[in-house]
N, C-alpha and C positions, 0 to 999 in steps of 0.2 A: 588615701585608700581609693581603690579602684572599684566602688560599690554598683560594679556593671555585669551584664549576663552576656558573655563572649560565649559564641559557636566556633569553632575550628574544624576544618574539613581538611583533609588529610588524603591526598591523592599518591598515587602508584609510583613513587621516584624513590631512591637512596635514601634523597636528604630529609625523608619524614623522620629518621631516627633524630634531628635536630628540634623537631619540635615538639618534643617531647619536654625539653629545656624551657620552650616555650609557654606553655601549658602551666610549668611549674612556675616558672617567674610571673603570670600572670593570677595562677591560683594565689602567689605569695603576699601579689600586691592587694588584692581583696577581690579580685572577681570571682565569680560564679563561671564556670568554667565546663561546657561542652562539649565532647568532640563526635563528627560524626567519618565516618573514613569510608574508602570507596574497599572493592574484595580484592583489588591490587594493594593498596595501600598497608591489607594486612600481614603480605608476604614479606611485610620490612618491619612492620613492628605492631607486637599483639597488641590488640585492643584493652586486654587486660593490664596492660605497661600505663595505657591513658587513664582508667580506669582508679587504679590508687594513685596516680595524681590528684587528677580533678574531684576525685570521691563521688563522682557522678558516672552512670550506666552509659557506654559507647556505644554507640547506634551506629550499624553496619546495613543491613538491609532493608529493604524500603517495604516490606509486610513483618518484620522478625522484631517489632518493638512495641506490639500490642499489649503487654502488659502494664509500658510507661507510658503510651502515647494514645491517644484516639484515633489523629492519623497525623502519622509520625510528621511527611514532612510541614504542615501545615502548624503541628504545636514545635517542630524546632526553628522556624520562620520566627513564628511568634516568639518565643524566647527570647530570640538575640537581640541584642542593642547593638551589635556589629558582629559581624561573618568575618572571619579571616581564612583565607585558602592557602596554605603550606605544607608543601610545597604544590606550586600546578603546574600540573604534566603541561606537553602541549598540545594533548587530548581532552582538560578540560576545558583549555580555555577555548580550544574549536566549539565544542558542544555549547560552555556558556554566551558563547559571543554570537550564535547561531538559534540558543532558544531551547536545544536537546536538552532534555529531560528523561533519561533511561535510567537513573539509578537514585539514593537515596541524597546521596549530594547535589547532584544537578536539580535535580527536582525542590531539593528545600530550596537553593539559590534563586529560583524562578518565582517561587513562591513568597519571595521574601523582600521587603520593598525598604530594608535597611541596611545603613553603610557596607560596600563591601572590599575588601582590601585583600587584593590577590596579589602573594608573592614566586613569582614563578621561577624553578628551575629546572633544567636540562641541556643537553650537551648544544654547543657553540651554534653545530649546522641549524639542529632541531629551532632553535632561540630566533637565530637569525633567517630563517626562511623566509620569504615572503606568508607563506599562510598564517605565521604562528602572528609575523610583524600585525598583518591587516587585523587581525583576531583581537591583538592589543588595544587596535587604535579605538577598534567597537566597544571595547568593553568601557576606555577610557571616556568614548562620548557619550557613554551611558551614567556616567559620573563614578567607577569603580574608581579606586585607588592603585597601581600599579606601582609596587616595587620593586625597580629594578634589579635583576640578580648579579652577584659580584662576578668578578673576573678571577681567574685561578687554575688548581689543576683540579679537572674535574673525577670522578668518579671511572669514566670511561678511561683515563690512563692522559686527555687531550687537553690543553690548556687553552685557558680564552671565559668568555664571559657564558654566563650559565650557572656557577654555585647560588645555595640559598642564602641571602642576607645573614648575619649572626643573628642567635635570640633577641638577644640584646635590643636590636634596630625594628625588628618585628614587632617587640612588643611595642616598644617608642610608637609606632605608625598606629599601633592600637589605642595607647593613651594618647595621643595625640588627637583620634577624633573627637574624645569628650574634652579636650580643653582648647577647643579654636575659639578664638572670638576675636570678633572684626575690630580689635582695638586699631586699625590704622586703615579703618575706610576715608577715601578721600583724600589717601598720600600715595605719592608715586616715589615707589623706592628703584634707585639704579645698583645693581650688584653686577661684577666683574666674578670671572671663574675660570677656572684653566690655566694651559701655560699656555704662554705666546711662544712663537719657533720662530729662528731666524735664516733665511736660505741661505745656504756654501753655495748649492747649483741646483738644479729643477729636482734635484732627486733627492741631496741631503739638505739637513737642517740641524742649527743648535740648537738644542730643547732643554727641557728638566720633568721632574718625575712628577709632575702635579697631575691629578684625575680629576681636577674639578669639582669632587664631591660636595666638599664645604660651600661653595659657592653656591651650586645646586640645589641645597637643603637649606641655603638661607632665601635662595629665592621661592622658593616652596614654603619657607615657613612664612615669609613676606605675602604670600598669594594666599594662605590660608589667614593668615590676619584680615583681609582685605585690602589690602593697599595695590596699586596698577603698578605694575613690575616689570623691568624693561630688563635682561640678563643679555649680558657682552660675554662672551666667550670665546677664550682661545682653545688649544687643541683639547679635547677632552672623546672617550666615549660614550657617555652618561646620553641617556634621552631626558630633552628637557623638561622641566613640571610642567602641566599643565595651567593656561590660565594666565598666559606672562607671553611679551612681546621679545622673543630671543633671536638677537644678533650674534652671526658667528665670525670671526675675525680669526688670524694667523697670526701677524706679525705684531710688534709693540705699535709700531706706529699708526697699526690698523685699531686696535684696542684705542689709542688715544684719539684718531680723529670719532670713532662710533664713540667713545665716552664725554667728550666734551659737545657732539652734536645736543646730549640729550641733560645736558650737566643745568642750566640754568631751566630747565621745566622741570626738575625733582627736585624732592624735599629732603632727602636721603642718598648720600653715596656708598656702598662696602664694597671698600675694592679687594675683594679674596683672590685676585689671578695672584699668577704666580710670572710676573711681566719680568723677560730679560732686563738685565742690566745693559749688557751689548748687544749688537750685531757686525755684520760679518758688513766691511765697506763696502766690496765691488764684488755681489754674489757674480759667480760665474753663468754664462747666459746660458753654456752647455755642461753636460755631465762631463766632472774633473776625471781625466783617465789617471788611473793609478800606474805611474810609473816613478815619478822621484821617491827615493828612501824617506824623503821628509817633507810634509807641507804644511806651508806659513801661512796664516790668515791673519790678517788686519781687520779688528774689532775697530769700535765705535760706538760710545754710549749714547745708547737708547733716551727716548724723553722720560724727565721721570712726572711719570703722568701721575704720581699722586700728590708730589708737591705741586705740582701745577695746581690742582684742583686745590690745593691747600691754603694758595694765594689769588683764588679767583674766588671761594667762597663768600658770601654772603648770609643768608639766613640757614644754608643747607647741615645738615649734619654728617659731617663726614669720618669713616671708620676705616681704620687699616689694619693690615696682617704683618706681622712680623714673625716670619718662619725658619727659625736659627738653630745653629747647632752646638752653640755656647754662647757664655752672657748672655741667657737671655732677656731677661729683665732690663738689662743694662741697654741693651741695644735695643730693645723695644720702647723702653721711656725718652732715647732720644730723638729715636725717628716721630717718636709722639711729637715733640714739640718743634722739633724742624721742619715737618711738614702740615703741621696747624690741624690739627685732630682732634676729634672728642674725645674718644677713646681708641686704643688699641689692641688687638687680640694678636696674645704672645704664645707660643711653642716651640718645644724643644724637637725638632721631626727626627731626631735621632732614638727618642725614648720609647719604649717600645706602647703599641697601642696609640701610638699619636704619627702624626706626620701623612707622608704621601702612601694611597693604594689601599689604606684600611678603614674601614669605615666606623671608628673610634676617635675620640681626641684626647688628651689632653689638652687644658689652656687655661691660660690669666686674662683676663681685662685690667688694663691700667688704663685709667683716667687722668686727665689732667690735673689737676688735685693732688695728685699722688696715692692713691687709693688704686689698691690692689684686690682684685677677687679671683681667688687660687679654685679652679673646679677640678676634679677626680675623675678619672678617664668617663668619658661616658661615650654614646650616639653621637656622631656628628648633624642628626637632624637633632639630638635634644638640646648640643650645644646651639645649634641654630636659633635654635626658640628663645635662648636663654639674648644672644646678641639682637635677637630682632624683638623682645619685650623691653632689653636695653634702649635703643634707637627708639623706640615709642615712647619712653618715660621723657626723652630730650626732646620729643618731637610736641607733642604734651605740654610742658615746662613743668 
């Protein structure tokens, strides 16, 4: 049970009808449950909707709560064991990355010298500006929490990165501040994420549909354990966690020389990319002009940089992804033992809520041993947590 007093602030966008879901899933788990909302915030959803959720009074104006409060923002400060802001415009994150304080929300967040976890969304341009970018980085070195928001179609009719996280992942960022502990201070874990792309010519590339996500959130669960975290990444949009030494690479062969630079100084390897099998032999040095009805390319397999590491191991613990779209168990217990692995994390990316783009999983862990552990879709940061308290238990003995 969730036996904590959560504040949720609720700013002027769409996606505040989503956390509404939030609120509940978190009253369900056992919190004590707040909201305070800006007077944009209530042209999308009444206060009174938060209200018989949480069974607690909604605080909208920053003099209109004198019958619950003494002074409001100071006793909703005090209340929280952690703040969560969903959705944030990217009007509050100006004002809170700046210090503004003009309404009942800003002003409790200034006031309030505990965890705070903004998940922000809004359309692609707005996300991606330079002022919303700088605004991010501030709040980030202030030690906020930033949730990345998904990719998709958004609200305005435009697609691209901007939606709010599911409930789901919101609330996971919430339980996740009351159960960090530095079970793995003084281990440096290496994690791989993304796809690797292989050049045809300066312009195109072979790819596949991986976002990096899983990778991402295990190096973030890694960084929230305490362990020095070095993250390899191939193509992905994701900003990376905070707190972690992150290389970016393209190609497989670029993943393999950055992975094995750093492979005998870690204690820990998971390699979650999603690394070509081939590439293209003799990429073209200019852009291929489309004129034959047909073109041939000659592949060439790639190194496979996990059995390598699988035969150069020593003390390290090493983990792999097997991401199929049948057999999967079958083909995941054997790349287990051909490529000399502790354990392996298996999926079906075909089954809905698991795979590439969503930020959900299904997945098994198979051990060597033959020991199987079946999980039910959940967060890919919860799955994270679940893989990276595994690698501790081996790291440990």
């Amino acid at each position: 049970m969730l036996d904590k007093n959560i504040l949720i602030g609720v700013t002027g966008g769409i996606a505040a009808y989503k956390v509404v879901e939030v609120a509940s899933r978190l009253k369900k788990l056992g919190a004590n449950v707040r909201v305070m909302m800006t007077r944009n915030a209530t042209e999308f959803v009444s206060p009174r909707t938060f209200q018989e959720i949480t069974g607690n009074a909604v605080s909208v104006e920053m003099f209109g709560d004198a019958a619950n409060f003494h002074v409001a923002h100071i006793a909703l400060a005090d209340f929280a064991d952690v703040i969560l802001i969903a959705p944030a415009t990217a009007n509050f994150l100006a004002k809170a990355a700046h210090g503004i304080a003009d309404d009942l929300l800003t002003t409790t967040v200034l006031a309030s010298d505990k965890p705070l976890i903004i998940a922000p969304a809004m359309n692609t341009k707005m996300f991606d500006n330079p002022a919303t970018q700088d605004n991010l980085k501030i709040l980030r070195s202030r030690g906020a929490t930033i949730i990345e928001p998904a990719a998709g179609e958004l609200a305005c009719g435009t697609v691209g990165k901007g939606r709010l996280p599911e409930p789901v992942e919101l609330c996971a960022a919430v339980e996740k501040i009351f159960t960090q502990d530095k079970f793995l201070s003084g281990k440096k874990i290496l994690v791989t994420a993304g796809g690797t792309v292989e050049a045809i010519d300066p312009v195109r590339y072979i790819g596949n549909r991986s976002s990096g996500r899983m990778g991402f959130e295990i190096a973030k669960s890694a960084v929230n354990a305490g362990a020095e975290v070095v993250l390899v990444s191939g193509k992905s949009e994701l900003t990376p966690p905070n707190g972690l030494h992150f290389v970016k690479v393209e190609a497989a062969v670029e993943m393999r020389d950055a992975v094995l630079k750093y492979f005998d100084s870690v204690d820990a390897v998971i390699m979650s990319a999603a690394v070509a099998d081939y590439r293209v032999k003799n990429p073209a040095a200019q852009k291929i002009k489309k004129s034959a009805e047909t073109l041939t390319l000659e592949l060439v397999k790639n190194p496979d940089i996990l059995r390598e590491l699988g035969t150069l191991k020593t003390s390290q613990v090493l983990v792999g992804f097997a991401a199929e779209t049948q057999n999967v168990l079958d083909y995941a217990r054997k790349k287990l033992v051909e490529k000399n692995l502790n354990f392996i994390v298996a999926n079906d990316v075909t089954a809905a809520g698991a795979g590439f783009g969503v930020v959900t999983n299904i997945a098994s862990i198979i051990w060597r041993g033959g020991k199987v552990e079946n999980f039910a879709k959940m967060s890919k940061s919860e799955l994270a947590d679940k893989i990276i308290e595994r690698v501790a238990k081996l790291l440990h003995g």
